[in-house]
FIKOLZA-1660 file (N, C-alpha, C; in steps of 0.1 Angstrom, whole numbers, plus 5000, padded with zeros to 4 digits):
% residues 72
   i   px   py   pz ch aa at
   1 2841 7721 3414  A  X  N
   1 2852 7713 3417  A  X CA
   1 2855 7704 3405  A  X  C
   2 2867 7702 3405  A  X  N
   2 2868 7694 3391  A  X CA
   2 2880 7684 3400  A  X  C
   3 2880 7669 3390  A  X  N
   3 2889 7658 3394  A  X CA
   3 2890 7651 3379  A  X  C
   4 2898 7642 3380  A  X  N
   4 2896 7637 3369  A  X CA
   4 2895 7619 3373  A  X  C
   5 2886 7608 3362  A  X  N
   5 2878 7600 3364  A  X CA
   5 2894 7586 3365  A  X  C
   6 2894 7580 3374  A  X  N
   6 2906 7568 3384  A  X CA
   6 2892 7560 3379  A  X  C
   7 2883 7555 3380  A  X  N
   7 2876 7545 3374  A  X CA
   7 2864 7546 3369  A  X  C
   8 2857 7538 3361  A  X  N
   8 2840 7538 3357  A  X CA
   8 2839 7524 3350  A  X  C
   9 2825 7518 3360  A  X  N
   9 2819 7509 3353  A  X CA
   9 2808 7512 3350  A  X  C
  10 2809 7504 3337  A  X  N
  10 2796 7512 3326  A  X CA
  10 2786 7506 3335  A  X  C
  11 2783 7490 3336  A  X  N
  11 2776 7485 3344  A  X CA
  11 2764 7491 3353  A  X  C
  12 2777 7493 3363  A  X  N
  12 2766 7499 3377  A  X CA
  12 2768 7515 3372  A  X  C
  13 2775 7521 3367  A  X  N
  13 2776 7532 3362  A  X CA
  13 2782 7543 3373  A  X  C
  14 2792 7537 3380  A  X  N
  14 2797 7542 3397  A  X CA
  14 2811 7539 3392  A  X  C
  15 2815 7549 3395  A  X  N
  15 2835 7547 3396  A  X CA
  15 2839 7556 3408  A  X  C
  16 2849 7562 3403  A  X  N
  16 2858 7569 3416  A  X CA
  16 2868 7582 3401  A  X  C
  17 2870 7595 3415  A  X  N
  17 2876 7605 3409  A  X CA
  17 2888 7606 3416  A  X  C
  18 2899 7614 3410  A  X  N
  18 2910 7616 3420  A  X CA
  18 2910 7634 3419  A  X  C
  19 2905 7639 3427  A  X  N
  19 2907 7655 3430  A  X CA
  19 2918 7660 3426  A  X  C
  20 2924 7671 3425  A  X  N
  20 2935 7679 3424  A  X CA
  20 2947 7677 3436  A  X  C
  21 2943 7673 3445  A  X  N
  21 2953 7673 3455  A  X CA
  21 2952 7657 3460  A  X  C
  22 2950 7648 3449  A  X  N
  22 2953 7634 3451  A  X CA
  22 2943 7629 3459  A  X  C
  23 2930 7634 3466  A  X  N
  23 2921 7631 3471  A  X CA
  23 2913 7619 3462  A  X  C
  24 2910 7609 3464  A  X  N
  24 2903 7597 3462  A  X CA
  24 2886 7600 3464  A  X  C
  25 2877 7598 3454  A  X  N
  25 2864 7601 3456  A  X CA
  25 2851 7595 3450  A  X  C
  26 2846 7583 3456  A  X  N
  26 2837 7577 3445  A  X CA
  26 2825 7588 3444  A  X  C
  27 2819 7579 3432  A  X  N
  27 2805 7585 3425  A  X CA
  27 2796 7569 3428  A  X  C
  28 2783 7575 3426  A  X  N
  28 2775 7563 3430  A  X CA
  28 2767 7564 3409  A  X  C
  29 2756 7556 3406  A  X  N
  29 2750 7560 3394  A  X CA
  29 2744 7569 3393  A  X  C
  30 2739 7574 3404  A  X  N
  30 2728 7584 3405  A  X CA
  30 2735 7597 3397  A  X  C
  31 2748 7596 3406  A  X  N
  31 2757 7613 3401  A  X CA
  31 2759 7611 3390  A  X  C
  32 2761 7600 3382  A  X  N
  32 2767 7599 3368  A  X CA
  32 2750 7602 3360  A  X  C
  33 2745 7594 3361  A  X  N
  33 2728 7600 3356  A  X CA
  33 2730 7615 3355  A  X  C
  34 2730 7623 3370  A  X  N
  34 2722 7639 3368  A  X CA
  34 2731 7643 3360  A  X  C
  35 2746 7640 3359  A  X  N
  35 2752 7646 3346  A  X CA
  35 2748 7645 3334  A  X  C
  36 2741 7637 3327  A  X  N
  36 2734 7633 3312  A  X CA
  36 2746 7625 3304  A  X  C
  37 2757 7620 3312  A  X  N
  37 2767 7611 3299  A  X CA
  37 2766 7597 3296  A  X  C
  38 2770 7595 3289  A  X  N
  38 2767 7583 3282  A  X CA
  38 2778 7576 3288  A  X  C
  39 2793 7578 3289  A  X  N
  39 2804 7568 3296  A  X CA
  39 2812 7578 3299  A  X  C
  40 2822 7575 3308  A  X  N
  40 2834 7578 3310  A  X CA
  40 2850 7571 3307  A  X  C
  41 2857 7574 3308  A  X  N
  41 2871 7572 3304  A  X CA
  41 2883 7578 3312  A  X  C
  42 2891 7562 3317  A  X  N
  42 2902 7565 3324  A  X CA
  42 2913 7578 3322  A  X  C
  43 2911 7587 3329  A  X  N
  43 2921 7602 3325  A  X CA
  43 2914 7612 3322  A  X  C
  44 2899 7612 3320  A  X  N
  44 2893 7620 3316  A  X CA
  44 2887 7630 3328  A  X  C
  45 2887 7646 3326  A  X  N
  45 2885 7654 3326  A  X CA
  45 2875 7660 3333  A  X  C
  46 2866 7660 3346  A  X  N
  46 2854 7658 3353  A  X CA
  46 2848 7671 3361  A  X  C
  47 2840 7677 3357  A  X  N
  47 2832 7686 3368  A  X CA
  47 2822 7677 3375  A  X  C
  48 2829 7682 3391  A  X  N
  48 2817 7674 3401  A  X CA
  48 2810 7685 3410  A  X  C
  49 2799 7684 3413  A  X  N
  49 2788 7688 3421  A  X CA
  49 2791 7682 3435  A  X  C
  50 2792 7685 3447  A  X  N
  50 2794 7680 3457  A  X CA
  50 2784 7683 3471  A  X  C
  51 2782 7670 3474  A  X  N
  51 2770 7676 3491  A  X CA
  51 2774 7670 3501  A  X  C
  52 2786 7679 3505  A  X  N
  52 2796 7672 3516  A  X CA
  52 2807 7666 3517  A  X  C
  53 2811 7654 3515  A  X  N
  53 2819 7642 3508  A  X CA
  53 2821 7637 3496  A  X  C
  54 2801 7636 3493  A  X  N
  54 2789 7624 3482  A  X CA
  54 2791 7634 3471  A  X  C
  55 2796 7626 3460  A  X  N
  55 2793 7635 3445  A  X CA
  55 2779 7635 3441  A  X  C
  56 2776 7644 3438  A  X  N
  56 2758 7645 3433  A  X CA
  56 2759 7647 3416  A  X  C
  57 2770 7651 3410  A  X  N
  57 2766 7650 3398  A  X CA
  57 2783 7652 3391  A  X  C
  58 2785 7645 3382  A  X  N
  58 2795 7642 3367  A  X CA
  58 2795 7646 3361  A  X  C
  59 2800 7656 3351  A  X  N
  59 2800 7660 3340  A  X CA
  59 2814 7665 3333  A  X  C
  60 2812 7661 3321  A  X  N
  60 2826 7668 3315  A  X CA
  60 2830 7679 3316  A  X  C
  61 2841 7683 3322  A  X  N
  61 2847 7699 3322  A  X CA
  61 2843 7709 3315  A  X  C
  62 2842 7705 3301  A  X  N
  62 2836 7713 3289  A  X CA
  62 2824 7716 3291  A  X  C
  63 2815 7709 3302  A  X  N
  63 2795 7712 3300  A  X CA
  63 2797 7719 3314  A  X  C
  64 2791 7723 3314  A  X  N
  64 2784 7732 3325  A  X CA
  64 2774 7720 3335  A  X  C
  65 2778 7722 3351  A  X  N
  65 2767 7715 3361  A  X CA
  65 2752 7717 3357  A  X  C
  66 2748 7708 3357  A  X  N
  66 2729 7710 3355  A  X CA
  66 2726 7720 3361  A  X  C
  67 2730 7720 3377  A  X  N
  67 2726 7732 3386  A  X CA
  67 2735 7738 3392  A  X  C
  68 2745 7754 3391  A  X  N
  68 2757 7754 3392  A  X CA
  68 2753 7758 3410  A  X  C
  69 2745 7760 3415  A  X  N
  69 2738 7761 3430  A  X CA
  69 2743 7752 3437  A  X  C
  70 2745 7735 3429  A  X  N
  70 2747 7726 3441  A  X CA
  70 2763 7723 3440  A  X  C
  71 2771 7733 3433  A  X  N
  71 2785 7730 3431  A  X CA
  71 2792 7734 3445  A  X  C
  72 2804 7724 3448  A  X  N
  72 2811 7731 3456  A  X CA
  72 2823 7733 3455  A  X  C
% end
């Protein structure tokens, strides 16, 4: 699934994605961790991992999911 990144604080390291069909979707730190990035940026470009609702992992469009198993 891919969305692209509506917020990120470096901080807590938790923002929010907006899906393709305008869907609204936070990340907690955890997801941003198992991706391996360093920050994100407003408009940018996002493969998410999903378990249910809960994003489990972040990563740039261009990298490949850690585990493409837990993609949905």
């Amino acid at each position: 699934m891919q969305g692209t990144v509506r917020t990120f604080d470096p901080e807590t390291r938790s923002g929010s994605v907006l899906l393709d069909d305008g869907t609204e979707l936070a990340f907690d730190g955890a997801a941003f961790e198992a991706g391996g990035l360093r920050m994100l940026r407003f408009g940018q470009r996002v493969n998410l991992a999903t378990d249910g609702d809960r994003i489990t992992v972040v990563t740039l469009s261009t990298f490949p999911l850690p585990d493409a198993g837990r993609a949905s």
